[in-house]
C-alpha positions as CSV (number, residue, x, y, z in Angstrom):
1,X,-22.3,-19.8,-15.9
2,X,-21.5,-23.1,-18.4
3,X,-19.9,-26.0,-16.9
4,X,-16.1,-25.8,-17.5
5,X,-14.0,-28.9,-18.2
6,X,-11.5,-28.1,-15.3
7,X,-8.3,-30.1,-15.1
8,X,-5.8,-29.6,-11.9
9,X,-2.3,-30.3,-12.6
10,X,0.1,-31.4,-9.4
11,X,3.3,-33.2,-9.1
12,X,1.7,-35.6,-6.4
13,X,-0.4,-35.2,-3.2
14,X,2.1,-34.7,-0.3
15,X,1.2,-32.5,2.7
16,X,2.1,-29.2,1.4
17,X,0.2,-26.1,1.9
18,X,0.2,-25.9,-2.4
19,X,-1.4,-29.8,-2.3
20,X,-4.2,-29.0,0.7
21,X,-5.4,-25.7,-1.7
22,X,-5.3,-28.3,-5.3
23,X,-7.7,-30.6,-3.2
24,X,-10.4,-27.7,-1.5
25,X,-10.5,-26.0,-5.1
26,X,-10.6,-29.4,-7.2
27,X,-14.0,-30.3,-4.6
28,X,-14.9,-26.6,-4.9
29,X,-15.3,-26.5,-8.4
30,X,-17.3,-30.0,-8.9
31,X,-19.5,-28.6,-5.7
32,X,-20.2,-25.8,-8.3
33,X,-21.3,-27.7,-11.1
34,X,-18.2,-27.6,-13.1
35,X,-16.4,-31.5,-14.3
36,X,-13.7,-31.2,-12.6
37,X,-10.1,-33.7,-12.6
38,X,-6.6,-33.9,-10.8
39,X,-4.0,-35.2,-13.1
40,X,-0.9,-36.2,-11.2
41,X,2.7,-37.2,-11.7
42,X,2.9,-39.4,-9.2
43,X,0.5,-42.0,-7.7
44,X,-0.3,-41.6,-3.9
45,X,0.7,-39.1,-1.8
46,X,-0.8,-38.8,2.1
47,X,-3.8,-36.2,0.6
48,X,-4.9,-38.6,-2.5
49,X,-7.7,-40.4,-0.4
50,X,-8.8,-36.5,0.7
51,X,-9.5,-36.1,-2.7
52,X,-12.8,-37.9,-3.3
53,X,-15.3,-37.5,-5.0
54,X,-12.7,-35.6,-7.9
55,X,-11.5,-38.3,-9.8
56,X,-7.4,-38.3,-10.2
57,X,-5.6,-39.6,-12.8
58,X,-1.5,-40.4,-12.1
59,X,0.9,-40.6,-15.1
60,X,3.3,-42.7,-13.7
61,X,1.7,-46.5,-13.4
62,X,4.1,-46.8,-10.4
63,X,5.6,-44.2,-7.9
64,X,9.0,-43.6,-9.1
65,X,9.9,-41.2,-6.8
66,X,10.6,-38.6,-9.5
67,X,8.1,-35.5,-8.8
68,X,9.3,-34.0,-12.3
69,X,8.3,-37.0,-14.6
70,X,5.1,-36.4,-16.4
71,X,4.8,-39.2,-19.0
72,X,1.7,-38.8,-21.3
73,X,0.6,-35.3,-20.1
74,X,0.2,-33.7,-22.7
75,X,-2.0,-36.8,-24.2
76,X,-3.7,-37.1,-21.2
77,X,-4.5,-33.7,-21.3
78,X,-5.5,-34.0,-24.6
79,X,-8.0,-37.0,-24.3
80,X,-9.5,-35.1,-20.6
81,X,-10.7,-32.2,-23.5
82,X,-10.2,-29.3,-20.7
83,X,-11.7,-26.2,-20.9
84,X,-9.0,-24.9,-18.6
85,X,-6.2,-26.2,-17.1
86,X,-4.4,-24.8,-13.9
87,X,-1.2,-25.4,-12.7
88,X,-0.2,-25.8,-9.2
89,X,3.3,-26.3,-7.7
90,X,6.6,-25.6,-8.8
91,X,6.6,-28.2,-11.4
92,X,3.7,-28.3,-12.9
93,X,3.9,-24.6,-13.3
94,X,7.5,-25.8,-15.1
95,X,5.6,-27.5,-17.9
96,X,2.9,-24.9,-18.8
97,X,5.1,-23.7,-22.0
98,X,4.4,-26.6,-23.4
99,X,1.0,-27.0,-22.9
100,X,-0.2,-24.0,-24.2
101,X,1.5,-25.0,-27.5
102,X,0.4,-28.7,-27.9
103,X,-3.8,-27.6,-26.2
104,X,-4.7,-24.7,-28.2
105,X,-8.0,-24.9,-27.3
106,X,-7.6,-24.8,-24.2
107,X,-6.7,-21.6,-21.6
108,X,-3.9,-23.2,-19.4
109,X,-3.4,-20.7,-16.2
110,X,-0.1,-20.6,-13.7
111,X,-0.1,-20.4,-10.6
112,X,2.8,-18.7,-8.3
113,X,2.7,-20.2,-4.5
114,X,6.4,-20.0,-3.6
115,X,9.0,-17.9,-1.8
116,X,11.7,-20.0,-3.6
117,X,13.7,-18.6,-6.6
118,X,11.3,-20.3,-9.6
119,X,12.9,-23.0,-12.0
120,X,14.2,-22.3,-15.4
121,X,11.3,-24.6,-16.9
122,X,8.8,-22.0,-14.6
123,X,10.0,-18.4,-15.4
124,X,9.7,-20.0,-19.4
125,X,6.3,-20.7,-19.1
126,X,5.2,-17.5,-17.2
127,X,5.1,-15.4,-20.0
128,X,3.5,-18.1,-22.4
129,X,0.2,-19.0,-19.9
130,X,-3.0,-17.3,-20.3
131,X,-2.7,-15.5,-16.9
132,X,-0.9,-16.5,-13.8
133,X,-2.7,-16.1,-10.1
134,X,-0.7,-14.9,-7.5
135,X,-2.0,-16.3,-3.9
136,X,-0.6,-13.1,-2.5
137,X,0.4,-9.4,-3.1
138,X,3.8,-9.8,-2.9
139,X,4.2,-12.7,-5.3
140,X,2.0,-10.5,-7.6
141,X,5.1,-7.9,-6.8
142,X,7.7,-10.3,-7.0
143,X,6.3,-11.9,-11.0
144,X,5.7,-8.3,-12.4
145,X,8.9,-7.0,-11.3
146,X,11.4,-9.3,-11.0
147,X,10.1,-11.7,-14.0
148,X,8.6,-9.1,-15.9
149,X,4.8,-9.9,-16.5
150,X,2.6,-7.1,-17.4
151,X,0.3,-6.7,-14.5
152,X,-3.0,-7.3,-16.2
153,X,-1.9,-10.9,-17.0
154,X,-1.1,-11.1,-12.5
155,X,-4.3,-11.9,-10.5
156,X,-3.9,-12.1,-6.5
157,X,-6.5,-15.0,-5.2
158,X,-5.5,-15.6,-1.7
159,X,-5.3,-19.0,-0.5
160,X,-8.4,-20.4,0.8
161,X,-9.7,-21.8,4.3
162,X,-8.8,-25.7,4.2
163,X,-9.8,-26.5,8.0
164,X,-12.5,-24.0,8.9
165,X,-13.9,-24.8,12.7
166,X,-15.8,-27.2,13.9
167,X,-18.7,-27.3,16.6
168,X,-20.8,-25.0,18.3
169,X,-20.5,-21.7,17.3
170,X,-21.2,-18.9,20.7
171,X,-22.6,-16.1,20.6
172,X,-20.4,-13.8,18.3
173,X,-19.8,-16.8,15.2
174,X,-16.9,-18.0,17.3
175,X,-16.5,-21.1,18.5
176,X,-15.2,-21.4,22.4
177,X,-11.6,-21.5,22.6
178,X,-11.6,-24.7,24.2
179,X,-13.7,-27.8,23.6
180,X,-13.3,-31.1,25.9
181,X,-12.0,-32.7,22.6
182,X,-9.4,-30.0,23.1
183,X,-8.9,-30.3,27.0
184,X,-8.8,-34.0,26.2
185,X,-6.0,-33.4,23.9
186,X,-4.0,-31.5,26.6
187,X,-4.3,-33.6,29.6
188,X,-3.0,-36.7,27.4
189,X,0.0,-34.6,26.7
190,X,0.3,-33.7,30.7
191,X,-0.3,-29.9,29.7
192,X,-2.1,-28.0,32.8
193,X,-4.5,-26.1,32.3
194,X,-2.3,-22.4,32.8
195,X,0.1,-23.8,30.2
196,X,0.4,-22.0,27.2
197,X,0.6,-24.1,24.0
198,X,2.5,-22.6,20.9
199,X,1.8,-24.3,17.3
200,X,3.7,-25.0,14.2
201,X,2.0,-27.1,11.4
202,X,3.7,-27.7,8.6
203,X,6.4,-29.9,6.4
204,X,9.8,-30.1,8.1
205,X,11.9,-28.5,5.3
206,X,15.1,-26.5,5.9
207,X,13.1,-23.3,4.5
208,X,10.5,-23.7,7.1
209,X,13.0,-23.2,9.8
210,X,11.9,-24.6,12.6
211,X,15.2,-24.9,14.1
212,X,14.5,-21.1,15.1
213,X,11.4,-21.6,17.0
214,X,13.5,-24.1,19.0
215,X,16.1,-21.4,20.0
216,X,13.9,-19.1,20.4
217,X,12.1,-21.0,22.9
218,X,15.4,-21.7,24.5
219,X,15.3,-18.3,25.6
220,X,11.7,-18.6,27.8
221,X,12.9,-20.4,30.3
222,X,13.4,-17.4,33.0
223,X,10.1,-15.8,32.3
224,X,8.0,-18.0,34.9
225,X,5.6,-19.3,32.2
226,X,4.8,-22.8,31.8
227,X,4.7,-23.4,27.9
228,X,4.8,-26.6,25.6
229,X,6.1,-25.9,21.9
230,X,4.1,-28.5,19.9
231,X,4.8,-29.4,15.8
232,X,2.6,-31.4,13.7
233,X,4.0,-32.4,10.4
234,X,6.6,-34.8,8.9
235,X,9.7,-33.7,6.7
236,X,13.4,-34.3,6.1
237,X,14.4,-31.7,9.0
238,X,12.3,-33.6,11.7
239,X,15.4,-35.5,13.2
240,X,17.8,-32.6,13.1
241,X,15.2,-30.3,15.1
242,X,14.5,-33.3,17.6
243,X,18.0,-33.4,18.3
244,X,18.1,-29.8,18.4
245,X,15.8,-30.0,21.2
246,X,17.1,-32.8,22.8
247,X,21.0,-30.7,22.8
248,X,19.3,-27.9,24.3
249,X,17.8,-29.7,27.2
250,X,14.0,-28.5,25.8
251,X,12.8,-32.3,25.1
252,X,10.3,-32.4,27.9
253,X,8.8,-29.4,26.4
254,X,8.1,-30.1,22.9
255,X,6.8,-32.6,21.4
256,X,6.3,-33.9,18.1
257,X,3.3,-35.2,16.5
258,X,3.9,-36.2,13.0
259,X,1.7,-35.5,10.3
260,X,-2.0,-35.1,11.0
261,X,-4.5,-35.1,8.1
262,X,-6.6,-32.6,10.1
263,X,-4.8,-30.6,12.1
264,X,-8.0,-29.5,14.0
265,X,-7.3,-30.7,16.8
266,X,-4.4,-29.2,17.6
267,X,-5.3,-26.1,16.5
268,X,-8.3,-26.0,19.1
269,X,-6.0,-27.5,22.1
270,X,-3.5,-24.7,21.3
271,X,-3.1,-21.0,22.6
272,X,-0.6,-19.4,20.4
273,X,0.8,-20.1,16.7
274,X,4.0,-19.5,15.6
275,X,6.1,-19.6,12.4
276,X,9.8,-18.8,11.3
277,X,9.3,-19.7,8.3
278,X,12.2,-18.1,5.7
279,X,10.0,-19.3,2.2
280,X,6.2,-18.4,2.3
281,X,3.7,-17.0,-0.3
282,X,0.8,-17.1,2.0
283,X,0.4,-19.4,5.0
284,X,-2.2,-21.9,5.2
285,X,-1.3,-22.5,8.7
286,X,-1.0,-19.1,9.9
287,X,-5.0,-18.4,8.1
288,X,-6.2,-22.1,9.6
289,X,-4.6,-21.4,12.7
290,X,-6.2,-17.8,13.6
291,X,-9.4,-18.8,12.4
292,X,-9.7,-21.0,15.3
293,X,-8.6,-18.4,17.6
294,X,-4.6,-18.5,18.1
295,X,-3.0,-15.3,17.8
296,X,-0.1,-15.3,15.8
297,X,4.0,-14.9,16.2
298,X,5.7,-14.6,13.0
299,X,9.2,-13.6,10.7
300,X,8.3,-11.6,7.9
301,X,8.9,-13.1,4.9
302,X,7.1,-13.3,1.4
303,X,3.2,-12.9,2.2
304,X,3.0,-13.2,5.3
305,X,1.9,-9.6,6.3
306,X,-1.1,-10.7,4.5
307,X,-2.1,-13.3,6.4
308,X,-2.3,-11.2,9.5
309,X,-3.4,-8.2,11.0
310,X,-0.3,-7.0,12.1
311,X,-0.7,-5.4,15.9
312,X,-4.5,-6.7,16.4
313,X,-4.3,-9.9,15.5
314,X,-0.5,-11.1,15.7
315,X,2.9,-9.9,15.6
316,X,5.7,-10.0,13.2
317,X,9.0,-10.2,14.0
318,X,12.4,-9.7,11.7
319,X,13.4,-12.7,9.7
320,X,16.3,-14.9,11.1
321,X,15.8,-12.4,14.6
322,X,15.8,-15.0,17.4
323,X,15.6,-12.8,20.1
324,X,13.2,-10.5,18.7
325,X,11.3,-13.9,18.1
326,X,11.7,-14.6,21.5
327,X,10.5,-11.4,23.0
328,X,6.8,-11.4,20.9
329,X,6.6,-15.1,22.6
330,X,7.3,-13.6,26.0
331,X,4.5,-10.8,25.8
332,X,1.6,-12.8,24.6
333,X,2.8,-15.7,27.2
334,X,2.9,-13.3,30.5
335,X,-0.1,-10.9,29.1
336,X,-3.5,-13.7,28.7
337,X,-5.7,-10.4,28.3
338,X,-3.8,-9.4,25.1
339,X,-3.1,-13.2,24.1
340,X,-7.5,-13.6,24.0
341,X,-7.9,-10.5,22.3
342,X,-5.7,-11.1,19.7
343,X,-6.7,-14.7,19.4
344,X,-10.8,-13.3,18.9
345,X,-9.3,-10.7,16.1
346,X,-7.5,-13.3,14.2
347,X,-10.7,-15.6,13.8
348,X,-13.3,-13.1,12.6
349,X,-10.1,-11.4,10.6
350,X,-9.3,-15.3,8.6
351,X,-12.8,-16.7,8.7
352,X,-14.0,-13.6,6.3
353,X,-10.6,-12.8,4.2
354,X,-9.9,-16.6,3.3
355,X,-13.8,-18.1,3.3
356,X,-13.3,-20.7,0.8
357,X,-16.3,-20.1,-0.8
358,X,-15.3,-16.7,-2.5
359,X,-12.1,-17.6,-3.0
360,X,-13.2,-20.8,-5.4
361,X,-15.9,-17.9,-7.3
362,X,-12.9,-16.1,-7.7
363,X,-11.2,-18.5,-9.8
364,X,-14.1,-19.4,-11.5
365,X,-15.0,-15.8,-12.5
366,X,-11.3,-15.8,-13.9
367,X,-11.4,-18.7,-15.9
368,X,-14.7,-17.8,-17.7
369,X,-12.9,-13.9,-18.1
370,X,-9.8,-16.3,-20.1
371,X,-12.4,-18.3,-22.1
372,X,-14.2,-15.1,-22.9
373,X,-11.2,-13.8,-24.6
374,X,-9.8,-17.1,-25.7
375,X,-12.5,-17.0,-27.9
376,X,-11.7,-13.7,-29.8
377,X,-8.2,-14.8,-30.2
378,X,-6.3,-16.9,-32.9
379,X,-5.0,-20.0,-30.7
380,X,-1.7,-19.7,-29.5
381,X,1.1,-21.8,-31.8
């Protein structure tokens, strides 16, 4: 395969799950010989110094705060000479129109990572972009039939591993469920050690509905189990959800932890992951967190059926069904047998679906498919 000039197009680098995946695929491609770039909107943002050794370029000379203003992209874009150039997030997807009529030489490919309702600037440019990858069946489902694409221009590349363990691997490939990093981690927080810990990682956004695991923890408190709810990640809804807990008399039992650039740690120290979340396309908690081991508790919504195997290695619950929620919480926290065998499912299940790895060849195979036929084309106008 030829070295590709590939350019990565994001808004800026906040904590997202769509952000993580633009910096694994960005060092991917470089680790694969390819000249690889990150052109930004913004400057900054908590996973820019996770991006070396890919070199980043930001259009704004200061942060403005405004994730939609791309000043110079297209000339940017123009003076990087790209090969290919792929859009991730919501609004860089909402420019691609554009740039497939000012770079004809280049193959400019969309991306669809979101349960949200797509902007008007996004559902123009889905039909214009050489192809659009899908990180999950259902978005795949969801661009054919509700935006109309023709199926042959849909590929599904599921997200990729972003924190794969760490450590000594046992006997099977998997690591021990419980290093003394990890036991370390708990007595700090006062946790015994027959607590069960349940996890959320992720951005404190209204869609990610965290205020559900709260309730539905509300409702554990008569089934003799001592459990700690723990969230890492930062987010508009923090403050609401810590008052939530506070209202609810729960404070001593949750605990938040801000943002963490590797969420490892956690992960390891926990027993169970949970998520209510109401917008997904495909989890990279839900893939990060089983590959280390934690079963899973989750509401169905978009893609998240693929990031599991349902009834071996987690359960999923009906969306916006707190009691349901709460009753798939109560089995794996009074039943440790079926709590450890799930957990040993879900890491061999995410460590060979998501290995990053195959998932970066996948992308790469695609890309060199598009400049194949690129070539036999007259340039898009």
């Amino acid at each position: 395969m030829s070295a590709l000039r590939i350019r990565i197009v994001q808004d800026v680098l906040r904590s997202g799950g769509t952000e993580r995946q633009t910096v694994l695929l960005a060092q991917a491609f470089r680790a694969a010989g390819h000249e690889v770039g990150v052109v930004t909107f913004r400057p900054g943002g908590v996973l820019a110094p996770t991006l070396a050794p890919v070199s980043a370029i930001a259009l704004q000379p200061f942060d403005l705060g405004l994730n939609w203003f791309a000043p110079g992209l297209v000339r940017t874009l123009r003076r990087e000479r790209a090969d290919v150039v792929l859009l991730m997030g919501r609004m860089a997807n909402s420019h691609g129109a554009h740039l497939v009529a000012a770079l004809p030489e280049a193959v400019v490919v969309g991306t669809m990572r979101t349960g949200k309702t797509l902007p008007r600037g996004f559902r123009r440019s889905l039909p214009k972009v050489a192809h659009v990858v899908a990180n999950s069946a259902e978005s795949a489902r969801v661009l054919v039939e509700r935006y109309g694409l023709a199926a042959e221009r849909v590929s599904v590349i599921h997200n990729a591993l972003v924190f794969p363990p760490v450590g000594e691997a046992g006997g099977d490939g998997v690591e021990p469920r419980r290093s003394v990093a990890a036991e370390s981690l708990r007595r700090s927080e006062g946790v015994g050690g027959g607590a069960v810990v349940l996890l959320c990682v992720g951005m404190f956004r209204a869609e990610k509905n965290q205020r559900a695991l709260i309730e539905a923890a509300a409702r554990l408190s008569a089934i003799g189990v001592d459990w700690r709810l723990w969230f890492v990640g930062e987010g508009p809804e923090r403050a609401a959800c810590s008052a939530l807990a506070e209202r609810l008399g729960l404070a001593e039992r949750i605990r938040f932890f801000g943002f963490q650039a590797d969420p490892r740690p956690f992960y390891a120290a926990a027993d169970l992951a949970i998520l209510a979340s109401r917008a997904e396309s495909l989890s990279n908690f839900l893939i990060e967190a089983q590959a280390h081991g934690l079963p899973v508790v989750a509401a169905r919504a978009t893609g998240v059926d693929e990031c599991i195997h349902e009834g071996v290695s987690g359960t999923l619950v009906p969306a916006d069904d707190t009691g349901a929620f709460a009753g798939a919480l109560t089995r794996y926290l009074v039943d440790s047998y079926a709590r450890t065998a799930a957990g040993a499912a879900a890491a061999k299940f995410a460590r060979t679906a998501f290995a990053p790895v195959e998932r970066a060849r996948d992308y790469l195979a695609l890309f060199v498919r598009l400049r194949g036929e690129s070539c036999m084309t007259v340039p898009k106008t």
